[in-house]
C-alpha positions as CSV (number, residue, x, y, z in Angstrom):
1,X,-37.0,-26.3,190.1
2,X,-34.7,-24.4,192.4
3,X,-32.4,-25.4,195.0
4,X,-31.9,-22.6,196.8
5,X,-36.0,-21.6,197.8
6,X,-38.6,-24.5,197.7
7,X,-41.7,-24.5,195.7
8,X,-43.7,-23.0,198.3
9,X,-41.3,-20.3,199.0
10,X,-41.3,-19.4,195.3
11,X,-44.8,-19.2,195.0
12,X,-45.3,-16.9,197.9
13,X,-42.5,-14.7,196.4
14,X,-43.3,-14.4,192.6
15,X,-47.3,-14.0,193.7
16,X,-45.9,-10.6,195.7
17,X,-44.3,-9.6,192.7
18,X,-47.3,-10.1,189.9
19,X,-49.7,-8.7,192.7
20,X,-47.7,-5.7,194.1
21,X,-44.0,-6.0,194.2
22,X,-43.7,-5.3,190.1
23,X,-46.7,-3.2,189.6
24,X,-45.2,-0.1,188.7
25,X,-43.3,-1.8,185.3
26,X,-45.4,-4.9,184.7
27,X,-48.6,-4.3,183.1
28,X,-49.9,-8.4,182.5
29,X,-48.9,-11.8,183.2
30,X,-50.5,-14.3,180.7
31,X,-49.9,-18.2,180.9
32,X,-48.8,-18.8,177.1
33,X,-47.8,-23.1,178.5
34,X,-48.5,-24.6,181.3
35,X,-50.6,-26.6,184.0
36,X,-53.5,-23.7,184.4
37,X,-55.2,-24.6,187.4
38,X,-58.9,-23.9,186.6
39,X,-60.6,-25.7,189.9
40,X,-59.7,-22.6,192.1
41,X,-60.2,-19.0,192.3
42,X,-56.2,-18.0,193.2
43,X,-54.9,-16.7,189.7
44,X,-52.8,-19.6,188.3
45,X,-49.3,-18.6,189.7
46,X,-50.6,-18.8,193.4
47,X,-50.3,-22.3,193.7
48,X,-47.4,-24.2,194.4
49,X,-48.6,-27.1,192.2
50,X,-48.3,-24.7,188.8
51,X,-44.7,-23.9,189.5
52,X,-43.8,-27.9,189.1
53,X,-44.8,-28.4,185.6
54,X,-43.0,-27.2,182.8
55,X,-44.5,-23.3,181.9
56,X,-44.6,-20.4,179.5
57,X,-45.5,-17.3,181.3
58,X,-45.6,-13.9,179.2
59,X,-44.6,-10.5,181.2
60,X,-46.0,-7.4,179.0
61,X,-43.9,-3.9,180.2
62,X,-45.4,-0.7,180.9
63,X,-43.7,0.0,177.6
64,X,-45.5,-3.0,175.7
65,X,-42.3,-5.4,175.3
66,X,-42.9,-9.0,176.1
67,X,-40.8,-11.3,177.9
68,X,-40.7,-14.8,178.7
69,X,-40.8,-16.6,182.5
70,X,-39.4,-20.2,182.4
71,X,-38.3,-22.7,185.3
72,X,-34.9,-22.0,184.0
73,X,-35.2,-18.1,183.7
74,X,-36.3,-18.3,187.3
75,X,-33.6,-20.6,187.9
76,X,-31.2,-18.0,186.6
77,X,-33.1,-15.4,188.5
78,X,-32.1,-16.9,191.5
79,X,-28.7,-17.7,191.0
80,X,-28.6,-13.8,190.1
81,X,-30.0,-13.1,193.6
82,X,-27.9,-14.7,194.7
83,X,-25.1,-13.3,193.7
84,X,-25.7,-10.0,193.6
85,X,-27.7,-9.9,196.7
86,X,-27.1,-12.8,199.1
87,X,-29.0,-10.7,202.0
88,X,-32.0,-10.9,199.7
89,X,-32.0,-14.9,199.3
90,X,-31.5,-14.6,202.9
91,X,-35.0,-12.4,203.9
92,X,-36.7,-14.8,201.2
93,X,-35.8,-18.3,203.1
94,X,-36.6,-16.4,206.3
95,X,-39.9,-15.6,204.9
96,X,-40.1,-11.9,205.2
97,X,-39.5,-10.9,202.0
98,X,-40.9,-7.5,200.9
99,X,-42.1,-6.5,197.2
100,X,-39.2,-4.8,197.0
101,X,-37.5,-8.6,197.2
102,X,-39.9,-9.9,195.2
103,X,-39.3,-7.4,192.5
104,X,-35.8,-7.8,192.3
105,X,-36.2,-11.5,191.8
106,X,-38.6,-11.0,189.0
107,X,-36.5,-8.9,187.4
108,X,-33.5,-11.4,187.4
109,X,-35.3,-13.7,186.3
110,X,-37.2,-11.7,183.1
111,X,-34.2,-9.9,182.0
112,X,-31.4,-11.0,183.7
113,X,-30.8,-7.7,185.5
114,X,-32.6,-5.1,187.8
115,X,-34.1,-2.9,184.5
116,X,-36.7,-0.7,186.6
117,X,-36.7,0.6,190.2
């Protein structure tokens, strides 16, 4: 998927973010495509093997709007984080990222800019 985090990395990161991170504007995550992983009680985005299959994941606001999660909107997300805020790539690859950090990445990723917070 990404070259700058690995799976794992990811994973850890975006679960902070549908779990905590991203509560105060993200109302539901629903897997529209994808490899749901029904053998196991983590939610479906908790597992590094659902981030390398191709996915649909829908993010529903506070205010109702949807919006779509790809591998490539992540992608972008990253690069975004990147750019933006190199010291945040940096606290994710060190592995002590906040939800603060995992908000922000969300965010890049779902809309292509920080929209809340």
């Amino acid at each position: 998927m990404s070259d700058i985090i690995s799976i794992e990395r990811l994973t850890d990161v975006l679960t902070g973010a549908f779990e905590g991170g991203s509560g105060y504007w993200l109302k539901k995550v629903d897997l529209k495509t994808g490899a749901n992983l029904p053998d196991t009680d983590e939610n479906f985005y908790a597992s590094p093997a659902f981030w390398a299959h191709p996915f649909e994941i829908v993010l529903t606001t506070i205010e109702g709007t949807e919006h779509v999660l790809t591998k490539e909107s992540i992608d972008r997300g990253l690069r975004l984080l990147q750019e933006k805020d190199p010291d945040d790539v940096e606290v994710i690859l060190a592995g002590e990222e906040d939800g603060n950090t995992s908000d922000r990445l969300l965010q890049f990723a779902a809309f292509g800019e920080i929209v809340y917070g």
